[in-house]
N, C-alpha and C positions, 0 to 999 in steps of 0.2 A: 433361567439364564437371563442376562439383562443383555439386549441388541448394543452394541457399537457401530453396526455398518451393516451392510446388507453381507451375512454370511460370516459375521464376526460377532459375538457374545463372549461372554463372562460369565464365571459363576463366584460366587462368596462361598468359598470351601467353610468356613463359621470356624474357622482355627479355635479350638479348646474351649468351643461356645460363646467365642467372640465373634460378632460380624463386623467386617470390612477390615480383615486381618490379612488375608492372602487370596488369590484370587487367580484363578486358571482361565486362559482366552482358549475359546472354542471355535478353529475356522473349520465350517461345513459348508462344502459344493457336491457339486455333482461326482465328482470325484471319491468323494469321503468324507474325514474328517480328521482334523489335527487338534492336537492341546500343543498350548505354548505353557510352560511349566505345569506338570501336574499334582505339585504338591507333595506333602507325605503320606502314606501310608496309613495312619491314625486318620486322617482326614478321608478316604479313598470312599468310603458309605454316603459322603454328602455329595461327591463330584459324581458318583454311578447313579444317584438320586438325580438330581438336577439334570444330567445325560439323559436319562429314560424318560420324566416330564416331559422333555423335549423331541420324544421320539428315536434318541439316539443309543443305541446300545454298544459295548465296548466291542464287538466284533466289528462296529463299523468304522473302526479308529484305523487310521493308514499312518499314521506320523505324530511321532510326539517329537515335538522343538524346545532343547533345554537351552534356557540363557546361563545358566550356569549350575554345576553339578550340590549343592548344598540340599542339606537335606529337604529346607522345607518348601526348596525347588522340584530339587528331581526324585524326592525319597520312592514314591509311587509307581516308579517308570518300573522297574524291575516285575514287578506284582503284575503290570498291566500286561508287558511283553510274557508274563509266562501267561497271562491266560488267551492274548491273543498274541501268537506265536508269528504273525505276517509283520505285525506293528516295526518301522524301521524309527531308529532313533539319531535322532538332530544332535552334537555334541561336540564341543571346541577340543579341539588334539589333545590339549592339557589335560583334561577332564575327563576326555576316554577309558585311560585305565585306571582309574578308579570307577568307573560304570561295567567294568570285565571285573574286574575285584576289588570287593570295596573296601578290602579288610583295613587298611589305613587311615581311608576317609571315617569309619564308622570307631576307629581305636584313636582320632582328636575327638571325632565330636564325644563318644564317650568322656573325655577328659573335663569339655566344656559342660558337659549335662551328665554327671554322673550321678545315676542310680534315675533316671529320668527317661533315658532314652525310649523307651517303648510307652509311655505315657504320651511325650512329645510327638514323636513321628513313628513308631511304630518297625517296622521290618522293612529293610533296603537290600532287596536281590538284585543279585548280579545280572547283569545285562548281555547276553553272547554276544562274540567279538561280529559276529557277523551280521548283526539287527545295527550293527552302528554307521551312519552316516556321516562321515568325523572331515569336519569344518575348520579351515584356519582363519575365516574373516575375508570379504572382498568375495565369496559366492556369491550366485542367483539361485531359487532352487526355487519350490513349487510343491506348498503342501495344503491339505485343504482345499484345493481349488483358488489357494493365491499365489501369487509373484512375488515372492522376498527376497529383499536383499539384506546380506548378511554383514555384519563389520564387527571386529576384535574390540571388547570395549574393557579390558583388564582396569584394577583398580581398587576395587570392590576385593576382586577373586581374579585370580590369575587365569582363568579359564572361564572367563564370561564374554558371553556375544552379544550382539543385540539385533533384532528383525525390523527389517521397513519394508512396507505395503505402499508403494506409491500410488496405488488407486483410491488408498484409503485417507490417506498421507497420516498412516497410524505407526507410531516405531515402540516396539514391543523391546523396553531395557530393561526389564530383571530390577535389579537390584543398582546399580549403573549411575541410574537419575534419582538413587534414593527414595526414602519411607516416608508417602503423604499421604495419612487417614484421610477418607473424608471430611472425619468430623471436628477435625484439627486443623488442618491446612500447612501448619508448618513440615518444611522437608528437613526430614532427618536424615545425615551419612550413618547409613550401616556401617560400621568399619570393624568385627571382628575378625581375628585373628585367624591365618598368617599372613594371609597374601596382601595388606591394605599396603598401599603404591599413592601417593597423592600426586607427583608427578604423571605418570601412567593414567590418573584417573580423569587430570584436567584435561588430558589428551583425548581419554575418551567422551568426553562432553564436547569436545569441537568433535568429533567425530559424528554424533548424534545432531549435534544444531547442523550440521552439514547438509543432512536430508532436508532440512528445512519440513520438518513435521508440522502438521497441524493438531496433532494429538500426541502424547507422552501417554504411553499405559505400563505402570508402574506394577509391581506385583505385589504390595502392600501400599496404598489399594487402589487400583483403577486406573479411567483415563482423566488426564488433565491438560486442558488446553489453550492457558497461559504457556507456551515453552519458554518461549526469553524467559519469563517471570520468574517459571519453575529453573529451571535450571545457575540462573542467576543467584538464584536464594540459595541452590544446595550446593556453589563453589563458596558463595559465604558461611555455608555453616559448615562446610568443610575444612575451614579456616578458623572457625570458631572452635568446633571442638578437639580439633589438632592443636590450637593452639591453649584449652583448658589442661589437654594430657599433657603437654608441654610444662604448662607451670605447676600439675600437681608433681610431675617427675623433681622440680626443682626444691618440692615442699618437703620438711621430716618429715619422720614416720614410715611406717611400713610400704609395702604396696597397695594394701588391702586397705590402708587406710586413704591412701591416694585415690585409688578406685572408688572409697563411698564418697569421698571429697565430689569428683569428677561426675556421679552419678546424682546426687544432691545438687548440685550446680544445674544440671540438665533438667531437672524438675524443675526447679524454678523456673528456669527459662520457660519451659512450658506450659506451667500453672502462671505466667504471665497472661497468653494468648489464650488457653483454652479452662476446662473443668478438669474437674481430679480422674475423674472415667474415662474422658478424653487422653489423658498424657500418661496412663495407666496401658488404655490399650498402643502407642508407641513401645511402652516397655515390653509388653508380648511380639510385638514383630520386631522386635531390634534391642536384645536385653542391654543395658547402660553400662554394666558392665563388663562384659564382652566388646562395647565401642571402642572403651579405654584399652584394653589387655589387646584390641588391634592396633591402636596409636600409640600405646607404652612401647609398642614392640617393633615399631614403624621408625620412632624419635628413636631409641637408644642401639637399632642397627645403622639408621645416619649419623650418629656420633660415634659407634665403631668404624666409619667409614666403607660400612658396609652396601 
C-alpha cells in the first residue's frame, strides 16, 4: 500500500497486469477499515494481497464506500460482503438497485464487452438490500475512522458521489475529475455510455473545487494536487472530445467508422505528450471507443431534444 495521509493508503490493483490502471483507497483507524472503490472481481487476489502485507485481513473491513456502481468500481463489493457478511455498503439511490440486482447492469456491460466479461472483471454479486447504506449527496458519515463529507457529482454516471476528508483536504471522485496515469499526466473524460450529462458534469466540478481540496484522488490513478490545474484541463478536454464526437457525427460513413475516426484522433492527441505504452495504457482504463458510443449518444439525444 502507498501512505496518502496518516490512515489513508492506496493500492495499484495491477488491472490486466498493468500498473497504475485502477486503484483502491484504504482508510484504517481504530475503528476498522474502509475501501473507497474496490475494484473487480478479476482484480480481488491483488487487493486481498496488499490487505494482508499490510496486516489487514477482509474480516476487518467495516465499510466499503462506492463512488459509483460500474464494474471496475464496485464489481468486487458483492464477493467481499458474502464473505464478510457485517461489511455495510456506501451507494448513491440511483445505484442501489442495481447492487440488490444486478441483472441489468451486468446485461449493458455484457453488450459493451461481449464474450469478455469474466476475463475483464470477473463475477458481480448481489449485494442484500440491507448491507446497503444508500446516500443522496449532502451526508456526513464516518468510515474508517474518517469524517466524510458526501456530494452528488452525476456526469460521468448518473449515480456517482464523490468523498471529502477535510482533515485531509483529500476528495475521493471516482471517475468525476477524470483518467490521469501517472505516467501520462494528461486528463482524460471517461464518457461511456449511458448516463454522460456534460451539463450535470460542469456542475459536478464546482461542486468538487467547492471543498477547496488540496489533493484530487482519482481512481485511474491516484492523487494529484494541482486541483485548479487538474480540473481546468478535464472541462477542456471535455470540450475537446465532445466536440471530436460532434464532428465525426457530422462526417459519412457508418458509426463504426466514425468511432475509429474519433479514437485515431485521440491517439494522437496523446502520442503528442506521451510514448505508445503510455497512451495504450489510457486505452485500458477508459476504452476510446466506448468515449464516443457515450458522446454519440449524448449529442443525438440533445438534438432529439431530449
Amino acid at each position: 500500500m502507498i501512505t496518502l495521509a496518516s490512515g489513508v493508503s492506496y493500492i495499484d490493483l495491477n488491472f490486466l497486469g498493468v500498473r497504475g490502471v485502477i486503484a483502491t483507497v484504504v482508510l484504517h483507524g481504530s475503528a476498522g477499515v474502509a475501501l473507497i472503490d474496490p475494484g473487480p472481481t478479476s482484480a480481488l487476489p491483488v487487493l486481498r494481497a496488499n490487505l494482508e502485507r499490510s496486516g489487514i485481513a477482509i474480516g476487518d473491513l467495516r465499510t466499503i464506500l462506492l463512488t459509483h456502481i460500474h464494474l471496475d468500481h464496485a464489481g468486487a463489493t458483492g464477493t467481499l460482503v458474502r464473505e464478510q457478511p457485517a461489511l455495510r455498503v456506501v451507494v448513491h439511490e440511483q445505484g442501489a438497485p442495481h447492487m440488490v440486482n444486478p441483472e441489468k447492469l451486468l446485461a449493458s456491460a455484457s453488450r459493451l464487452w461481449p464474450g469478455e466479461m469474466d476475463r475483464l472483471w470477473g463475477e458481480f454479486l448481489p449485494v442484500p438490500a440491507e448491507r446497503l447504506d444508500v446516500v443522496k449527496g449532502g451526508e456526513r458519515i464516518t468510515a474508517g475512522g474518517r469524517d466524510l463529507e458526501i456530494q452528488y457529482t452525476p456526469g460521468h454516471a448518473n449515480h456517482h458521489v464523490s468523498y471529502f476528508g477535510a482533515d485531509t483536504g483529500i476528495a475521493f471522485v471516482g471517475d468525476t475529475a477524470g483518467i490521469r496515469l501517472q505516467g501520462g499526466g494528461f486528463v482524460m473524460p471517461p464518457t461511456p455510455p449511458p448516463d454522460i450529462d456534460l451539463d450535470t458534469w460542469r456542475d459536478s466540478l464546482a461542486r468538487i473545487a467547492a471543498w477547496h481540496p488540496s489533493t484530487l484522488f482519482v481512481t485511474h490513478f491516484g492523487p494529484h494536487t494541482a486541483v485548479e490545474a487538474h480540473l481546468a484541463e478535464l472541462s477542456d478536454h471535455l470540450a475537446l472530445t465532445s466536440g471530436l464526437v460532434k464532428a465525426s457525427l457530422a462526417r459519412d460513413g457508418t458509426d463504426e467508422e466514425r468511432e475509429a475516426w474519433f479514437a485515431d484522433e485521440v491517439r494522437r492527441l496523446l502520442l503528442r505528450q506521451m510514448s505508445a505504452s503510455e497512451a495504450q495504457a489510457y486505452e485500458v482504463a477508459g476504452r476510446f471507443d466506448l468515449n464516443w458510443k457515450g458522446l454519440a449518444r449524448y449529442w443525438r439525444k440533445r438534438d432529439r431534444g431530449n
